[in-house]
Short mmCIF file of the C-alpha atoms (twelve columns), coordinates in Angstrom:
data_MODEL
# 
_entry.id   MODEL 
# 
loop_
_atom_site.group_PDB 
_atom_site.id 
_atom_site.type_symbol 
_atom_site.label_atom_id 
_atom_site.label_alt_id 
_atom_site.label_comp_id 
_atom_site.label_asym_id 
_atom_site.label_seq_id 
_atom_site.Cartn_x 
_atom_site.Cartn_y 
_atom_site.Cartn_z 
_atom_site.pdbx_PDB_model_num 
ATOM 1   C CA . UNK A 1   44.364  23.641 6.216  1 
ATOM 2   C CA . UNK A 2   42.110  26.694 6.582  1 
ATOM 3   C CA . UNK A 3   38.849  25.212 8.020  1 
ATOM 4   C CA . UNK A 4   35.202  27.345 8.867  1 
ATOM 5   C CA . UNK A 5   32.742  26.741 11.161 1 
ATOM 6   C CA . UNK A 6   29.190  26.788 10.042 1 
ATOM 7   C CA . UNK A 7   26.194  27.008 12.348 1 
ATOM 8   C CA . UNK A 8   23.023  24.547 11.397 1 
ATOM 9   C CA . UNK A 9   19.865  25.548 12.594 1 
ATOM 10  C CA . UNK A 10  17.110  23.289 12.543 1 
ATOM 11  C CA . UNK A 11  13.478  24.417 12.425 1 
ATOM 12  C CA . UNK A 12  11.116  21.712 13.138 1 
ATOM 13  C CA . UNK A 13  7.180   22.011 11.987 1 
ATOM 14  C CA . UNK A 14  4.949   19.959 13.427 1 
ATOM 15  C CA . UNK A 15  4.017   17.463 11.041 1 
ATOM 16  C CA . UNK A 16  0.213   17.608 11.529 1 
ATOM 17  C CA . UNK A 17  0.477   21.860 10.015 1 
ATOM 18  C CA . UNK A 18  2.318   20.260 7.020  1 
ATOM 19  C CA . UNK A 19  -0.173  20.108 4.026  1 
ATOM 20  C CA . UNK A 20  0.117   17.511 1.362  1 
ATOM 21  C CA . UNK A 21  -1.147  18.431 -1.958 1 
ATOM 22  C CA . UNK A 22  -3.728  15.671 -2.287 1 
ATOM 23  C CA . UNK A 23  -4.877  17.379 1.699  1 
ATOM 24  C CA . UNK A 24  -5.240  20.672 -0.204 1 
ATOM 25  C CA . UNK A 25  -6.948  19.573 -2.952 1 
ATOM 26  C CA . UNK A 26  -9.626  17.167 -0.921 1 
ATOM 27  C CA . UNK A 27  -10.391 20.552 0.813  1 
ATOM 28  C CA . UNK A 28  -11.154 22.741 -1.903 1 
ATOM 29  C CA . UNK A 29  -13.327 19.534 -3.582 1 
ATOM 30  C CA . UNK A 30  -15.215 18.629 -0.436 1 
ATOM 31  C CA . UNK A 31  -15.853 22.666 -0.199 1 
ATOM 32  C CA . UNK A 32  -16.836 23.006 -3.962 1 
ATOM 33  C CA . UNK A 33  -19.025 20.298 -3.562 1 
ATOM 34  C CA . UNK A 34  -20.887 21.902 -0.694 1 
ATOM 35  C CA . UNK A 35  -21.338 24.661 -2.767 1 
ATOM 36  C CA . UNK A 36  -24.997 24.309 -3.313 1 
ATOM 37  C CA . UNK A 37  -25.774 24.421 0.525  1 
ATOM 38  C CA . UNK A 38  -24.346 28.012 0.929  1 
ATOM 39  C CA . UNK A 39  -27.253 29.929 1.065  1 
ATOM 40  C CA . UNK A 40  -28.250 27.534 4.292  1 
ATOM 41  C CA . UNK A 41  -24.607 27.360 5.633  1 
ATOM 42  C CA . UNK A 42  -21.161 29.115 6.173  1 
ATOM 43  C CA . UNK A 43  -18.487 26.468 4.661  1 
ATOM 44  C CA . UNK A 44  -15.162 27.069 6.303  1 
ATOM 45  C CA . UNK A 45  -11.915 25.390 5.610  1 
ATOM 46  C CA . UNK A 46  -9.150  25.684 8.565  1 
ATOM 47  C CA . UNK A 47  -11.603 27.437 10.972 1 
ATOM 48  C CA . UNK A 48  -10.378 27.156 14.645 1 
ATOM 49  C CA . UNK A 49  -13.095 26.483 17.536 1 
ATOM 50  C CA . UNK A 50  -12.944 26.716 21.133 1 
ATOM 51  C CA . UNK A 51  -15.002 24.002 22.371 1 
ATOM 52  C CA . UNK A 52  -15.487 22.003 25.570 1 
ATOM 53  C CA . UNK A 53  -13.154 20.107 23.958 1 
ATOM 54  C CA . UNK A 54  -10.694 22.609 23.447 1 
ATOM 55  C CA . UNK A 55  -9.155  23.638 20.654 1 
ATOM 56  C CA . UNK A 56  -9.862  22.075 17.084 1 
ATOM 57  C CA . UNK A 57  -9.656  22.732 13.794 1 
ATOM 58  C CA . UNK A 58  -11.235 20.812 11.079 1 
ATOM 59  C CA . UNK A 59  -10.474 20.836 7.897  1 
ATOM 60  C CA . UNK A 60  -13.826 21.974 6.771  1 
ATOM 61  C CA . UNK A 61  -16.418 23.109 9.292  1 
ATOM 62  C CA . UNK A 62  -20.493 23.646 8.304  1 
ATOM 63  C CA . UNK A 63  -21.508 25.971 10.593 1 
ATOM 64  C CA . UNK A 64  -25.001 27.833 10.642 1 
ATOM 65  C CA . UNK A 65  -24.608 30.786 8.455  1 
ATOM 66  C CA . UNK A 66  -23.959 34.018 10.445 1 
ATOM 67  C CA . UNK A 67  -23.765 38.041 9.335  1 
ATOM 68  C CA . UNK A 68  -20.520 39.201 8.083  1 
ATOM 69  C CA . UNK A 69  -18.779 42.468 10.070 1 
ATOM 70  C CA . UNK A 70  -15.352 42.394 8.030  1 
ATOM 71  C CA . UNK A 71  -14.344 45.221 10.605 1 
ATOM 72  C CA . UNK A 72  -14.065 42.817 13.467 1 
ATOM 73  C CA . UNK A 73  -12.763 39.371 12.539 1 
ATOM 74  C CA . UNK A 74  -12.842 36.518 14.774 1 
ATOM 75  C CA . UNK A 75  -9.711  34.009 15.527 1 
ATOM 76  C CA . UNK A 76  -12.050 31.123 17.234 1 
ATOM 77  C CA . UNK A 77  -15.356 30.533 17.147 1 
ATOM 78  C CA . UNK A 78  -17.398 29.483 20.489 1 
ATOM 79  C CA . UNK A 79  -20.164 27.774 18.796 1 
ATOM 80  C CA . UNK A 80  -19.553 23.852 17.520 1 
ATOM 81  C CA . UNK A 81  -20.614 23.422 14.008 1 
ATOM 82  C CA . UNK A 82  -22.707 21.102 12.862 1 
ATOM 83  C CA . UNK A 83  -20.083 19.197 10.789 1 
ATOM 84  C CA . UNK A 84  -16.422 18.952 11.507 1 
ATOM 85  C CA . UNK A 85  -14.664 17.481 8.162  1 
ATOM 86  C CA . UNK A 86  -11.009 15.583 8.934  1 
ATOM 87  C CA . UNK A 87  -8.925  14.432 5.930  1 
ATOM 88  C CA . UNK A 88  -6.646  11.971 7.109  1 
ATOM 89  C CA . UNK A 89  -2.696  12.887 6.035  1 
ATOM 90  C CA . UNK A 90  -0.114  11.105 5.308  1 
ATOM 91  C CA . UNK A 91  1.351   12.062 8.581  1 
ATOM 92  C CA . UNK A 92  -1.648  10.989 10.792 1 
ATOM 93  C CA . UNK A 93  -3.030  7.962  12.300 1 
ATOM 94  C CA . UNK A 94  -6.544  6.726  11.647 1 
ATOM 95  C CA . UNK A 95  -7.259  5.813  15.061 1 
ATOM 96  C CA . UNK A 96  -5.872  9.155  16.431 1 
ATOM 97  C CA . UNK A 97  -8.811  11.063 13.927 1 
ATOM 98  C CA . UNK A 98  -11.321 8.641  15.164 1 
ATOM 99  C CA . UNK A 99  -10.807 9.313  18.640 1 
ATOM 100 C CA . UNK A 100 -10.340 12.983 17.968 1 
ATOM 101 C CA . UNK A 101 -13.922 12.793 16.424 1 
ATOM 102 C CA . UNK A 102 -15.770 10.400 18.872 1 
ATOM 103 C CA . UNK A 103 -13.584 12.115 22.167 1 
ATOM 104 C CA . UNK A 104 -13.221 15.629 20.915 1 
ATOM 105 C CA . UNK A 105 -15.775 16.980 18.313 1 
ATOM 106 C CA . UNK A 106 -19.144 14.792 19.238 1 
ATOM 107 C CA . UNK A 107 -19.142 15.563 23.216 1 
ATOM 108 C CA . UNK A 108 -18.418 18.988 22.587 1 
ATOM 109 C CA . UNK A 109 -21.864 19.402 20.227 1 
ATOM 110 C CA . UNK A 110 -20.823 18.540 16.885 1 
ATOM 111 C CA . UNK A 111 -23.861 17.055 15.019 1 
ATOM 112 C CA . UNK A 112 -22.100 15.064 12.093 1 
ATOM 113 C CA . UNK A 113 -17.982 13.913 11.134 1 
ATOM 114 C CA . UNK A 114 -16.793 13.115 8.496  1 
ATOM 115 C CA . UNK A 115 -13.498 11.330 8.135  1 
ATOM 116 C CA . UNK A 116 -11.660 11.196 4.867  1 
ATOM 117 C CA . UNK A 117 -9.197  8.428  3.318  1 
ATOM 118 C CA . UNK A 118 -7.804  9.539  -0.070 1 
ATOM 119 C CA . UNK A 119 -5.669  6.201  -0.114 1 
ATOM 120 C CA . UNK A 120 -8.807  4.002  -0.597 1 
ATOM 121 C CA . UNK A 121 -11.260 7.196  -1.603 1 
ATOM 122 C CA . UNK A 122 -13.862 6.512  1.101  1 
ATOM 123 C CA . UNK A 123 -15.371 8.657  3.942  1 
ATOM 124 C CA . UNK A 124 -16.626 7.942  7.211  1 
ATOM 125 C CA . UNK A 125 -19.249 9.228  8.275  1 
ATOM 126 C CA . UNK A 126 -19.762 9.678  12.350 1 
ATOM 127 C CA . UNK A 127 -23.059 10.675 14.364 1 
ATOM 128 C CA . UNK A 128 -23.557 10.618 18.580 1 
ATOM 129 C CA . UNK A 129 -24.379 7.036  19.450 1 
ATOM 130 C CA . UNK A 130 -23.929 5.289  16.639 1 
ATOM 131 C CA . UNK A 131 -21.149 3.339  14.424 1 
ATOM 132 C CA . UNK A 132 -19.692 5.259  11.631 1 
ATOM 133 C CA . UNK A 133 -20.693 4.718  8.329  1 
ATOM 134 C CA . UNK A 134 -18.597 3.906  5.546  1 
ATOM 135 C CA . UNK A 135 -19.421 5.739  2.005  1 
ATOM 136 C CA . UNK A 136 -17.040 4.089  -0.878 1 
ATOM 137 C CA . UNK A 137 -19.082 4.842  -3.907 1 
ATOM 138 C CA . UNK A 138 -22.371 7.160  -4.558 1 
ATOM 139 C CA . UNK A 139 -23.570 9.509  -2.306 1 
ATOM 140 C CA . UNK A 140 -22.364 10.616 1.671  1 
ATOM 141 C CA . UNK A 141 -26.152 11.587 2.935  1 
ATOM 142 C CA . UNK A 142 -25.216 13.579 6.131  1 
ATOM 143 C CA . UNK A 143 -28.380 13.508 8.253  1 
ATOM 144 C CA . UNK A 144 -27.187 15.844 10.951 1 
ATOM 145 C CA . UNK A 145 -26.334 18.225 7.801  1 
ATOM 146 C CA . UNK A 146 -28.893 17.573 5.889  1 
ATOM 147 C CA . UNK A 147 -25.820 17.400 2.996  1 
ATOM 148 C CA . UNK A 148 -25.617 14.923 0.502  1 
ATOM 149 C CA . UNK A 149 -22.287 15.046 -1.925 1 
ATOM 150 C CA . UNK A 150 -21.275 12.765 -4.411 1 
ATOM 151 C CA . UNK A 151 -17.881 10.703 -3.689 1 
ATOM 152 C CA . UNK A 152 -17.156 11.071 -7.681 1 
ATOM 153 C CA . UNK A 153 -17.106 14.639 -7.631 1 
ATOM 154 C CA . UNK A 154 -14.659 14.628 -4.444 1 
ATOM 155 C CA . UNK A 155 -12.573 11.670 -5.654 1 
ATOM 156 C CA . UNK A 156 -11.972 12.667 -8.957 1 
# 
């Protein structure tokens, strides 16, 4: 019997950088539908901050709009924006993105979260010192933001 040995190499990716296609597509709605505030503010998908915090990236960031150099780019930015966006995967726990937001993201500066079920198609909606807001149907008003988008157009 002629026998071989083969060599199996595992590679292991975390499974919070693994996106899911309904992940992918929540971004690119939620950042469509922020389209219309783009003139006021820089909408970034998979932005990474340094913060007091330490490192986070949100799935969608509103940050104050800055100047463009394209000759120096910039891996992290310092400043918290105003809105870290979460989309929950199906690899994540809720109350891990809830702590993340109200331990993380609001102590280091961050105005406004939003947190984002596609299961049920709701969003919650966090501010400093007060309970989060749930938004099943009509309209998310962010008043740290000053955004208002339509659950429809992100849900659909």
């Amino acid at each position: 019997m002629n026998t071989q040995a083969v060599e199996i190499i595992e590679i292991e990716v975390p499974l919070e950088e693994v996106m899911s296609l309904n992940h992918s597509r929540l971004i690119h709605r939620i950042s469509v539908a922020l389209l219309p505030y783009e003139n006021q503010y820089d909408i970034l998908p998979e932005l990474e901050f340094e913060l007091a915090a330490g490192r986070l990236k949100p799935d969608v960031a509103i940050t104050q709009r800055q100047q463009y150099d394209y000759r120096r780019d910039v891996l992290r930015v310092l400043e918290p924006p105003i809105t870290a966006i979460e989309i929950i995967s199906p690899t994540q726990a809720f109350d891990a993105l809830v702590e993340k937001i109200q331990d993380q993201y609001l102590p280091s500066g961050v105005k406004s979260a939003w947190l984002v079920l596609p299961t049920v198609r709701n969003i919650y909606l966090f501010l400093p010192d007060q309970p989060p807001q749930v938004f099943t149907t009509g309209t998310l008003r962010d008043p740290a933001a000053q955004v208002e988008v339509a659950l429809a157009d992100i849900f659909r």
